[in-house]
TIVO-2410 file (N, C-alpha, C; in nm, 3 decimals):
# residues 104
REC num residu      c1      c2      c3 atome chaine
REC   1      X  -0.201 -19.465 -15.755     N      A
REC   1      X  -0.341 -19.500 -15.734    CA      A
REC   1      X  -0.415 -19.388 -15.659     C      A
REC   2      X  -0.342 -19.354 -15.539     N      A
REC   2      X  -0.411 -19.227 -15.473    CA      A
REC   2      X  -0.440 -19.070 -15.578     C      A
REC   3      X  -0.340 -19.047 -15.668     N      A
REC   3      X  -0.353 -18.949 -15.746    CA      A
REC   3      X  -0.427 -18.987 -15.807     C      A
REC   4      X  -0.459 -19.097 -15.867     N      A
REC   4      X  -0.539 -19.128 -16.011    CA      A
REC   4      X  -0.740 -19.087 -15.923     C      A
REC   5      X  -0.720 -19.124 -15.811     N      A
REC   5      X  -0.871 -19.132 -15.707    CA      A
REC   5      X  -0.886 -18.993 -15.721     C      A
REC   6      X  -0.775 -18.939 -15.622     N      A
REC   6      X  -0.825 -18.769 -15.617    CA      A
REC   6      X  -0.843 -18.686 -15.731     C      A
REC   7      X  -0.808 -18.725 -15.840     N      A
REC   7      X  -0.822 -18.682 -15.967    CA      A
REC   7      X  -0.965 -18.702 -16.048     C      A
REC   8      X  -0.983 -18.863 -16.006     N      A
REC   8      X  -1.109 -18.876 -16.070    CA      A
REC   8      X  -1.222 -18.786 -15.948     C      A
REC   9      X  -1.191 -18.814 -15.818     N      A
REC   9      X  -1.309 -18.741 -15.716    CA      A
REC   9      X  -1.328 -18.599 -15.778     C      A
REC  10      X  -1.215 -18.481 -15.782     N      A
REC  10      X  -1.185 -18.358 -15.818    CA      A
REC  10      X  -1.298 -18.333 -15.917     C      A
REC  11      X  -1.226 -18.408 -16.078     N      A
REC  11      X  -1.335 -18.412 -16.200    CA      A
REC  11      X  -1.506 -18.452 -16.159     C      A
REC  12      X  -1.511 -18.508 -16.087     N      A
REC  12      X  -1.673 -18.554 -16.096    CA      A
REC  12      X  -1.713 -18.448 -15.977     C      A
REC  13      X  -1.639 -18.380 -15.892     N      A
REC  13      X  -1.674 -18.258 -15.793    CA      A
REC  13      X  -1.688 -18.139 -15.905     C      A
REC  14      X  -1.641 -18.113 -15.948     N      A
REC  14      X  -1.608 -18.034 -16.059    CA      A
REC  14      X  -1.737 -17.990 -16.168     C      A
REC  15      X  -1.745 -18.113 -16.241     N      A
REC  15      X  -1.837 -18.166 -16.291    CA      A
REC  15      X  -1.997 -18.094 -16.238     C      A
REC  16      X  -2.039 -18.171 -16.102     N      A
REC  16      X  -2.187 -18.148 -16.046    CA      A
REC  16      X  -2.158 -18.017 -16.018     C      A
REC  17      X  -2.022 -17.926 -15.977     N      A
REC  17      X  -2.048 -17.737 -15.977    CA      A
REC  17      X  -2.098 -17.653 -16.115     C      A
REC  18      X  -2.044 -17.761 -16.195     N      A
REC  18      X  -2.064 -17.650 -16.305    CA      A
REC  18      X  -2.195 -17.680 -16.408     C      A
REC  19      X  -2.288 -17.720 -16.326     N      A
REC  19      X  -2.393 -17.760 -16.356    CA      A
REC  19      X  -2.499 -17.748 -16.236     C      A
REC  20      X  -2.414 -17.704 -16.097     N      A
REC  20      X  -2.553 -17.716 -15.993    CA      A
REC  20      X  -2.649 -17.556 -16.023     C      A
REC  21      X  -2.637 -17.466 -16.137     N      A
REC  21      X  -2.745 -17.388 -16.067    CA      A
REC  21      X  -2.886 -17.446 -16.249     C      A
REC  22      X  -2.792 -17.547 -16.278     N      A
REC  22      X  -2.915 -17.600 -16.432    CA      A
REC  22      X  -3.047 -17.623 -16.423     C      A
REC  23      X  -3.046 -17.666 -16.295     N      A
REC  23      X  -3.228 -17.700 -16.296    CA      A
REC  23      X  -3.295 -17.522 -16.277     C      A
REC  24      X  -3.233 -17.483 -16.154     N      A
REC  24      X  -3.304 -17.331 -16.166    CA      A
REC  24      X  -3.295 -17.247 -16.299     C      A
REC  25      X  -3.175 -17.242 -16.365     N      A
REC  25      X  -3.147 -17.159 -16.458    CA      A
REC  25      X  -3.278 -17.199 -16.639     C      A
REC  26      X  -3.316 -17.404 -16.570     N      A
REC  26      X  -3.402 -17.380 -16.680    CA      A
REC  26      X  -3.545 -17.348 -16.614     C      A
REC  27      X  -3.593 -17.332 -16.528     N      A
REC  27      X  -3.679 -17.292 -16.456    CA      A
REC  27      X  -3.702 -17.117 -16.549     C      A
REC  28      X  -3.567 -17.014 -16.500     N      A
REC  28      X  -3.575 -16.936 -16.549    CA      A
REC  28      X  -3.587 -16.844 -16.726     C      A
REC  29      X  -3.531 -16.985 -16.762     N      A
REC  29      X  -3.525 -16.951 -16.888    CA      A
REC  29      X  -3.676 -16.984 -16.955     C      A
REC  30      X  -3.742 -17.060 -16.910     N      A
REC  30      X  -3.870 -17.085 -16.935    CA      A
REC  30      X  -3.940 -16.919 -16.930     C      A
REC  31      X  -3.909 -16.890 -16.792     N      A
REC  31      X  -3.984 -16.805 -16.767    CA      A
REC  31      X  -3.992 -16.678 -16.863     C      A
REC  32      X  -3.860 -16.613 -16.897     N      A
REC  32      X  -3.756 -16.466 -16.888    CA      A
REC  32      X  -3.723 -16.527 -17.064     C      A
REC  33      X  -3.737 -16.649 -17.111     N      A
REC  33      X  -3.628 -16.638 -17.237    CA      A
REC  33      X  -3.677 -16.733 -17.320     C      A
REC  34      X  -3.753 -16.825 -17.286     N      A
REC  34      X  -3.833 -16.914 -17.400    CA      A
REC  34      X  -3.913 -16.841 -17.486     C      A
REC  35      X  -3.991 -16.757 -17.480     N      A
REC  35      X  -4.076 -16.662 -17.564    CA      A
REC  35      X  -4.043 -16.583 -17.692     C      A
REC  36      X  -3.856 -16.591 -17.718     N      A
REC  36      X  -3.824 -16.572 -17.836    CA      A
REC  36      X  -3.741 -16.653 -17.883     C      A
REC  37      X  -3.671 -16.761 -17.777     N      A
REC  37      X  -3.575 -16.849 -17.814    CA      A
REC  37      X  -3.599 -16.983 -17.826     C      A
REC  38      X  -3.732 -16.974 -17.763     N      A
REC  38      X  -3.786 -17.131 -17.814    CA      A
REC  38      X  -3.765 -17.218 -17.656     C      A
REC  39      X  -3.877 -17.333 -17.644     N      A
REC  39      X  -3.830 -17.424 -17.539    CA      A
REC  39      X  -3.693 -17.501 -17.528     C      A
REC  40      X  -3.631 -17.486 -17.665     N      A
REC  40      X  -3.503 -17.579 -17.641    CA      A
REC  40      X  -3.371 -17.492 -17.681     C      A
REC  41      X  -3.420 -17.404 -17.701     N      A
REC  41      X  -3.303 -17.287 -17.717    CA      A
REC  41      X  -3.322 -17.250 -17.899     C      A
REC  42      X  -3.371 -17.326 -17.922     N      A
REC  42      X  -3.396 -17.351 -18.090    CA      A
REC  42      X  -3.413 -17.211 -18.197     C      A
REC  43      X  -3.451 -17.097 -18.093     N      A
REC  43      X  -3.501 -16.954 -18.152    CA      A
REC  43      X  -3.578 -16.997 -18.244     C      A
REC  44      X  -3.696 -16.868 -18.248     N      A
REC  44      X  -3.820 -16.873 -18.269    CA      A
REC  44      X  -3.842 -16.805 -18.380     C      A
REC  45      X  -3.841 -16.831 -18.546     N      A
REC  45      X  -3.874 -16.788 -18.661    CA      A
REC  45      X  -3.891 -16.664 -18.659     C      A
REC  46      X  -4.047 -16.665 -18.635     N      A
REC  46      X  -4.165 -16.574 -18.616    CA      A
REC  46      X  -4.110 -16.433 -18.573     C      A
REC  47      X  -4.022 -16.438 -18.436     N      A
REC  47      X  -3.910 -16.353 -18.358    CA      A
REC  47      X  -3.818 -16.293 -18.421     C      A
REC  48      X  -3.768 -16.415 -18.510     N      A
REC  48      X  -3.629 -16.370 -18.589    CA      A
REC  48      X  -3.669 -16.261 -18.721     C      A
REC  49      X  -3.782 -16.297 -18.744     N      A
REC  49      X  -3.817 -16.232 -18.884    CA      A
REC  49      X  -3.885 -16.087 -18.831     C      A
REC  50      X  -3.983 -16.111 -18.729     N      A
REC  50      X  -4.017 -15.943 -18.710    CA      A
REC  50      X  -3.909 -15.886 -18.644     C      A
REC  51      X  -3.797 -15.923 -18.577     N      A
REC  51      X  -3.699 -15.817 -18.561    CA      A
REC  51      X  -3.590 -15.824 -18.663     C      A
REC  52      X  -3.580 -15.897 -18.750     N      A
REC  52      X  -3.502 -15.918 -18.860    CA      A
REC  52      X  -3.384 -15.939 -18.799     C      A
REC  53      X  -3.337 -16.016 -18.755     N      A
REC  53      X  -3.238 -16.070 -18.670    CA      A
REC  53      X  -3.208 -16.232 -18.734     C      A
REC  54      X  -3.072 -16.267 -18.686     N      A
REC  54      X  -3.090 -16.421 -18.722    CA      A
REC  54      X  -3.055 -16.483 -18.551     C      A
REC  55      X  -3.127 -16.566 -18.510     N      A
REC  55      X  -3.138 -16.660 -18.409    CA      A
REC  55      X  -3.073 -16.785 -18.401     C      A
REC  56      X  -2.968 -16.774 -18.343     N      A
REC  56      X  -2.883 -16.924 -18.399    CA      A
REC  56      X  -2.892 -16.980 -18.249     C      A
REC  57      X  -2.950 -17.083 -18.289     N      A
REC  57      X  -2.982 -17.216 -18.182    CA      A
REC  57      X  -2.877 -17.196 -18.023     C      A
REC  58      X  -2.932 -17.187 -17.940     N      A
REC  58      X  -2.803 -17.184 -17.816    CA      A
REC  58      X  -2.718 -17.289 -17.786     C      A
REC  59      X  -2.747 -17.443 -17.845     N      A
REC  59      X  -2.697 -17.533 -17.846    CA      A
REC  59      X  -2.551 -17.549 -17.919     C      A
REC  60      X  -2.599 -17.427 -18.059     N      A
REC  60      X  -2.477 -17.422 -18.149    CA      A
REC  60      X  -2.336 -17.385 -18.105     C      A
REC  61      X  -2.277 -17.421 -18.213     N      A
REC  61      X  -2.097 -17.435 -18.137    CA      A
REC  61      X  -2.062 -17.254 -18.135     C      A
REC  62      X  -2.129 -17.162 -18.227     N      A
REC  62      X  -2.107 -17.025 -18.190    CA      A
REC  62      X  -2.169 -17.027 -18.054     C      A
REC  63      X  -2.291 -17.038 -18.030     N      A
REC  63      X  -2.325 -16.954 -17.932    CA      A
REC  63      X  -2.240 -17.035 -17.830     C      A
REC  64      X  -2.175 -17.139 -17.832     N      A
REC  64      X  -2.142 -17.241 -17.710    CA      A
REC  64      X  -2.012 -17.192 -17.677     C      A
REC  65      X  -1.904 -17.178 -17.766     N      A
REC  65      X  -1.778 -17.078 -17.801    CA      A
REC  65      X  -1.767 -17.023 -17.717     C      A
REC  66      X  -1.889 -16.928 -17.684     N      A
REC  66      X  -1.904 -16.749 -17.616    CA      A
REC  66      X  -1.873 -16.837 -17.470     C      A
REC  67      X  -1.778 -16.720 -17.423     N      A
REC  67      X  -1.745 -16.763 -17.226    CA      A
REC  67      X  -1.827 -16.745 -17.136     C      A
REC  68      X  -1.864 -16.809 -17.031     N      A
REC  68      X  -1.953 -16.743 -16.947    CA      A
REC  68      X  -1.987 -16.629 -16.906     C      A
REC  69      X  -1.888 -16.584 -16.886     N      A
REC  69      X  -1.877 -16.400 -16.857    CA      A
REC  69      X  -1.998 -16.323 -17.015     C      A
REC  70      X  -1.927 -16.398 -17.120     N      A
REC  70      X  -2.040 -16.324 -17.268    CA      A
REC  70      X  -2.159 -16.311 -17.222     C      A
REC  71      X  -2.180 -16.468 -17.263     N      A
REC  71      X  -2.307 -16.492 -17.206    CA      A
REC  71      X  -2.431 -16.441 -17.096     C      A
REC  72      X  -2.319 -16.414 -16.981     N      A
REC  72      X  -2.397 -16.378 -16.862    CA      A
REC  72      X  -2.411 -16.223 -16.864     C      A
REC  73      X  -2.334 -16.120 -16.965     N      A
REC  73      X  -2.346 -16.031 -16.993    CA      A
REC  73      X  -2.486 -15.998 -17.109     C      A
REC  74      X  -2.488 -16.042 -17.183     N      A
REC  74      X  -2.584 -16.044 -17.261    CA      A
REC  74      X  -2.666 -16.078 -17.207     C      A
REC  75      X  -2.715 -16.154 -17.077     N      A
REC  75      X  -2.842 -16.192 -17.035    CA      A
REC  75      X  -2.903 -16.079 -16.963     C      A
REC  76      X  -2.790 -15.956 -16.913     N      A
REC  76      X  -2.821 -15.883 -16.786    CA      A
REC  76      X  -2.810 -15.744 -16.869     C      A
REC  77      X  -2.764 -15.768 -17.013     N      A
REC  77      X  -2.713 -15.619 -17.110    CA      A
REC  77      X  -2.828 -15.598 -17.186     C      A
REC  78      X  -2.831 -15.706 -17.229     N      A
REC  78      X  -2.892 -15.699 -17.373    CA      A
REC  78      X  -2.800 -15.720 -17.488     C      A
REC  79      X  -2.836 -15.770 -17.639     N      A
REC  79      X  -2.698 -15.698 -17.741    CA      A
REC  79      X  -2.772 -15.701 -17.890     C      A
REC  80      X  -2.732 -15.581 -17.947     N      A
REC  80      X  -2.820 -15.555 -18.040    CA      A
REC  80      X  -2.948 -15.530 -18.006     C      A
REC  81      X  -3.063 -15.601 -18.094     N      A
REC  81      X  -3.216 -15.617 -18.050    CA      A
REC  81      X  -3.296 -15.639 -17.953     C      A
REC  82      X  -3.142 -15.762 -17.914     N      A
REC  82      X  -3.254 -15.839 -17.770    CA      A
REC  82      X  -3.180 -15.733 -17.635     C      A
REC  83      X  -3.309 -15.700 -17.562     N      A
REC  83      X  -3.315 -15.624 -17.473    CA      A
REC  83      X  -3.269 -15.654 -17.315     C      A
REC  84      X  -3.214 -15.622 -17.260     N      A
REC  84      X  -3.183 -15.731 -17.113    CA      A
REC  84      X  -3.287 -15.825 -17.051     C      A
REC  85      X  -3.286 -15.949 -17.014     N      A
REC  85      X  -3.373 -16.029 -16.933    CA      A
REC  85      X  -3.429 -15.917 -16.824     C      A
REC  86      X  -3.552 -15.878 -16.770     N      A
REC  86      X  -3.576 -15.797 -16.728    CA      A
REC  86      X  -3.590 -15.902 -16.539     C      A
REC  87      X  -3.558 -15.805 -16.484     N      A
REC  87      X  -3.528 -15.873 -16.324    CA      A
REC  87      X  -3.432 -15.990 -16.275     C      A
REC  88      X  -3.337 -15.999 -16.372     N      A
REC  88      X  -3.252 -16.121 -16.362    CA      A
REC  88      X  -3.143 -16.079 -16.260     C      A
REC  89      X  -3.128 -16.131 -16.134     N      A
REC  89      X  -3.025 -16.100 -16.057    CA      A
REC  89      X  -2.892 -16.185 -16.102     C      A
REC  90      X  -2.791 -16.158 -16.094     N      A
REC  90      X  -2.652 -16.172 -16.152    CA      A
REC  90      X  -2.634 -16.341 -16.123     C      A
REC  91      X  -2.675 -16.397 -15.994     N      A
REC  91      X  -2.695 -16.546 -15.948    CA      A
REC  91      X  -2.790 -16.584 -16.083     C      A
REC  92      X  -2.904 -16.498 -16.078     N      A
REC  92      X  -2.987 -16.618 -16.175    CA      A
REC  92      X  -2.902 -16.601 -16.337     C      A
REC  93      X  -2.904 -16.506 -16.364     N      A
REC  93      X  -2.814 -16.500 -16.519    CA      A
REC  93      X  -2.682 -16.645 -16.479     C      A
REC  94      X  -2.620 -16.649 -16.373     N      A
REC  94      X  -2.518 -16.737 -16.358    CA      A
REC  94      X  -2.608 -16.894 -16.388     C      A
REC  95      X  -2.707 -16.905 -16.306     N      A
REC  95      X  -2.814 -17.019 -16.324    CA      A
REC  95      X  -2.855 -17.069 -16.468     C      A
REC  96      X  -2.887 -16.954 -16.571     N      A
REC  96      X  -2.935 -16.962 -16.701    CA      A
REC  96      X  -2.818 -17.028 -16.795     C      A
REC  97      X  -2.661 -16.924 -16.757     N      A
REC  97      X  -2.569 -16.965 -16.840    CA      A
REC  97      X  -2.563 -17.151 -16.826     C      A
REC  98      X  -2.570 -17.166 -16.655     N      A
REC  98      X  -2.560 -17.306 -16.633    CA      A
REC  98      X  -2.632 -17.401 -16.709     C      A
REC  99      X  -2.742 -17.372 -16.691     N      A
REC  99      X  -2.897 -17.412 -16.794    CA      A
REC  99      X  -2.844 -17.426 -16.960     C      A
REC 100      X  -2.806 -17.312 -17.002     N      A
REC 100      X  -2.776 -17.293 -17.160    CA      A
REC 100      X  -2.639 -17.400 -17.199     C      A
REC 101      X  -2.529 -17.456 -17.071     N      A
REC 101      X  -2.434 -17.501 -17.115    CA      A
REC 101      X  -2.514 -17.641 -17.099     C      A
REC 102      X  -2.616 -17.704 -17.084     N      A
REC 102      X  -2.682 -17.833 -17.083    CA      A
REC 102      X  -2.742 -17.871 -17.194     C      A
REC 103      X  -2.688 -17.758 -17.290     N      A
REC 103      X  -2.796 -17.757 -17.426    CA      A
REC 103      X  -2.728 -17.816 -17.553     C      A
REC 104      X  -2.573 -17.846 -17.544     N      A
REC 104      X  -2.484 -17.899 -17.586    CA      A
REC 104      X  -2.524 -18.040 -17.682     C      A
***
C-alpha cells in the first residue's frame, strides 16, 4: 500500500514538472512563433507556400516523436528555412517545448 501511494504521489509530482513552464511557454509562443505556425500549432498555409516548405501541425505524432533536446534546438537554431526564435533564452525555449508537448 505504501509503495502503491509513493508511486502514485511520484507520477502526479512528475506529471505537474513536466508541464510547469506551459502556461509561459504558450505566452511565448504566441508571441515569437504563432505568426507562421498558427495559434494552435496548426502551421500557416500562406507561410508554407511562400517559403515552399511543408508545415506539419506540432500536435502531430512526427513533430511529437522529436525529443526535447530536438525541439529545443530548433527553437534556439533554426532548421532549414525557419530561422532561430529571435531572443529566446534557453529557459524560455525549455517553456515553449513545455507549451508544444500540451498540443498532443
Amino acid at each position: 500500500m505504501k509503495t502503491i501511494a509513493i508511486g502514485t504521489l511520484s507520477w502526479i509530482l512528475s506529471a505537474g514538472l513536466l508541464y510547469a513552464g506551459a502556461s509561459e511557454g504558450k505566452e511565448l509562443f504566441t508571441a515569437k512563433c504563432q505568426g507562421c505556425h498558427g495559434a494552435n500549432g496548426e502551421g500557416k498555409a500562406a507561410i508554407a507556400k511562400m517559403y515552399n516548405v511543408a508545415l506539419p501541425p506540432l500536435a502531430s505524432k512526427e513533430v511529437q516523436a522529436k525529443s526535447d533536446a530536438d525541439l529545443k534546438k530548433v527553437i534556439l537554431s533554426g532548421k532549414g528555412k525557419m530561422k532561430p526564435a529571435a531572443g529566446v533564452t534557453e529557459k524560455q525555449a525549455d517553456d515553449i517545448v513545455a507549451f508544444l508537448r500540451t498540443l498532443k
